[in-house]
C-alpha positions in Angstrom: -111.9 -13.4 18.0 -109.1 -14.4 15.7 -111.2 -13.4 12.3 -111.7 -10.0 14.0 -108.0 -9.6 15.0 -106.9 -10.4 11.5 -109.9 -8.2 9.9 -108.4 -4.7 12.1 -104.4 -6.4 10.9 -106.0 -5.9 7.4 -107.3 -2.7 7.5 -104.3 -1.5 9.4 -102.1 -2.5 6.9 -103.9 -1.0 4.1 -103.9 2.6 6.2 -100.1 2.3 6.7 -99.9 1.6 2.8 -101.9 4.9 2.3 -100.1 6.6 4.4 -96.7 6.0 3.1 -98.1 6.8 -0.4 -99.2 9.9 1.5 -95.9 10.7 2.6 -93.9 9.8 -0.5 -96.2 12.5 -2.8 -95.4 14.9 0.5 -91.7 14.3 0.1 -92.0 14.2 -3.7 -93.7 17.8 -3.4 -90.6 19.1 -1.3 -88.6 18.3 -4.2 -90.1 21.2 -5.9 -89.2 23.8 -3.0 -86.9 27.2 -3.5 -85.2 26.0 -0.6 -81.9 23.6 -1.6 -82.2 22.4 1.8 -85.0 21.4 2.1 -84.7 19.4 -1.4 -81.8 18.1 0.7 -84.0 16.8 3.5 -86.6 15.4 1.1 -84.2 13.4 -0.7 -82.6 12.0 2.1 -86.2 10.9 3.5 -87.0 9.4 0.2 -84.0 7.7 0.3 -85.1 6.0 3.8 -88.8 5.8 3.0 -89.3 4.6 -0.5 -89.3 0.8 -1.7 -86.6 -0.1 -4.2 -87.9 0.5 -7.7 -90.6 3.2 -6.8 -91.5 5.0 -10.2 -92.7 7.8 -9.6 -89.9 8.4 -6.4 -87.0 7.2 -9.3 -88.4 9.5 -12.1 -88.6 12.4 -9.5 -85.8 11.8 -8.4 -84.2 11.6 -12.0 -84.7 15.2 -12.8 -82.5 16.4 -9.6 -79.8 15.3 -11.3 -79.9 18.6 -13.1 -80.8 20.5 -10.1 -78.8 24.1 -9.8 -77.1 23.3 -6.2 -74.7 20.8 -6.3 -75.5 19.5 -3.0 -78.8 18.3 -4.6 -77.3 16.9 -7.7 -74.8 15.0 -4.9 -77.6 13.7 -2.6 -80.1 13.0 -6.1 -76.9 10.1 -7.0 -77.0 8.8 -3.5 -81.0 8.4 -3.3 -81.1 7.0 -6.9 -78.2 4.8 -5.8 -80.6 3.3 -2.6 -84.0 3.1 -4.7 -83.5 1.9 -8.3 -83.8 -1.5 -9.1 -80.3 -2.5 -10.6 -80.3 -1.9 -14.5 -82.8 0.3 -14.4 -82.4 1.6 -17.7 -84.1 4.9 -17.6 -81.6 6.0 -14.4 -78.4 4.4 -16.3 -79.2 6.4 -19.1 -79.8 9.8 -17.1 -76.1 8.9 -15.2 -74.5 7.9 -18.7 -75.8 11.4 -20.2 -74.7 13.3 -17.1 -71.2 12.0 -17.5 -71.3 12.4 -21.3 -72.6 15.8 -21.5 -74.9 15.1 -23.8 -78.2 15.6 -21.3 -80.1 18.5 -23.2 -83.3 18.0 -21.3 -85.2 16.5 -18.3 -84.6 12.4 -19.2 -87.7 11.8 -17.4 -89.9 13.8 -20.0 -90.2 13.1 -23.5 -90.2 15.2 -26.3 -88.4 18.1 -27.6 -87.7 20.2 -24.9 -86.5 23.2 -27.5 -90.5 23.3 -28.5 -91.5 22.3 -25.2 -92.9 19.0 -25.5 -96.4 18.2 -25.6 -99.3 19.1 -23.3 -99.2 15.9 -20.9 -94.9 16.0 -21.1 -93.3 19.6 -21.3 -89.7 19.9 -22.0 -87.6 21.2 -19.4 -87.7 24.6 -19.9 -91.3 24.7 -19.0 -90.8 23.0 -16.3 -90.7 25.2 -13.3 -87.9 23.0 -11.2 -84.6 24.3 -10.6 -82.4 23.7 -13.5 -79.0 23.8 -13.9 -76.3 22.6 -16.7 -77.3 19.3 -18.0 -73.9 17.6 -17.6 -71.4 16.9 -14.8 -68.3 18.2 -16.6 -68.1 21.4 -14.0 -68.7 18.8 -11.2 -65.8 16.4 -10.3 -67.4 15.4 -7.2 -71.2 14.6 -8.9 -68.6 12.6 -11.8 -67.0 10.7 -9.1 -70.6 10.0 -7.4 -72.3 8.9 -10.9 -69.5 6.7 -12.0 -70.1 4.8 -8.3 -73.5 4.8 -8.6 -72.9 3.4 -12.2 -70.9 0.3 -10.3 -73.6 -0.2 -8.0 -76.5 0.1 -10.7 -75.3 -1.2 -13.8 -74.7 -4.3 -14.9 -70.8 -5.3 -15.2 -71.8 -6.6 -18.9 -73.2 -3.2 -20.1 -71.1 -2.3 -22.5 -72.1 1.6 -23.2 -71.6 1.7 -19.2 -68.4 0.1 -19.3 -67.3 2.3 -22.0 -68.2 5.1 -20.6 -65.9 4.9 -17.3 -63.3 3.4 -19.0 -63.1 6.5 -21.1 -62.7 8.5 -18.2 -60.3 6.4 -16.5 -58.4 7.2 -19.2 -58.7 10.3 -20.2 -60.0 12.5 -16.4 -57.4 14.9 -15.3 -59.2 15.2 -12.1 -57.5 12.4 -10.0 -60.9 11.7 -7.7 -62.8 11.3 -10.7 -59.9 9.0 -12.4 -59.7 6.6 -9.1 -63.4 6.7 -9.1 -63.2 5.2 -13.0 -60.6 2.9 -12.4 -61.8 1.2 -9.3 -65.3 0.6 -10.5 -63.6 -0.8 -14.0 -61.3 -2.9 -11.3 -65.0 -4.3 -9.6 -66.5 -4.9 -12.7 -63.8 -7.3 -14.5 
């Protein structure tokens, strides 16, 4: 019958839900593995799997930025740039800090990550990921990537943003990272 057909529908639906949940805390686990490769291979399935705006796939994602390979760093701007929700604050402010040099600890986390944090929310250093420098300042090709990801995410009016990459339009000696600047300044005016 057509109540029966739409009960199983139902049901159905509700089992794929689960299961994608399923597979995005798999995926989200892989993030966590020695292998930089297979951090690689998670992000990109995030990127292809997750709904825009995910939190707990954005914030895990987040904390790659910092990630020792620079493959990962690369591939945690791309999958940030396909699931945020435009001027999402939290991953502006993680890119802005990259750029900046002024990241001193996982922007997911609060707290002091010099003492650790709290219980519930320890700093960085306690956190057994695989950290690396907290800026992009060795990195030309991550600066180039977060200063795109900054067109895409921000919004044009967002002054600390637009500061930001107009600063290094002006001032970047690399010339990727300057044409990077520019032509996002160029997009946003």
């Amino acid at each position: 019958t057509r109540e029966g057909r739409k009960g199983t529908e139902l049901v159905d639906g509700i089992l794929n839900i689960s299961h994608e949940e399923d597979e995005i805390t798999q995926l989200i686990n892989c993030l966590d593995d020695a292998d930089p490769s297979c951090r690689i291979q998670a992000l990109q399935c995030i990127s292809k799997t997750a709904q825009v705006g995910h939190i707990l796939c954005v914030s895990s994602v987040v904390r790659h930025l910092q990630d020792s390979d620079h493959r990962v760093r690369l591939e945690a701007i791309e999958t940030l740039t396909r699931i945020s929700k435009r001027r999402d604050k939290t991953v502006i402010a993680a890119l802005l800090a990259a750029l900046r040099g002024s990241s001193a600890k996982d922007p997911t986390r609060p707290g002091n990550p010099r003492i650790g944090g709290t219980k519930e929310y320890p700093g960085l250093f306690r956190t057994p990921k695989h950290p690396w420098e907290a800026s992009f300042k060795s990195d030309p090709a991550a600066r180039v990537a977060a200063v795109q990801a900054l067109g895409v995410l921000a919004d044009e009016h967002d002054l600390q943003c637009v500061a930001c990459i107009a600063e290094l339009a002006a001032a970047e000696r690399d010339t990727s990272v300057h044409k990077a600047a520019t032509s996002t300044l160029v997009a946003a005016l």
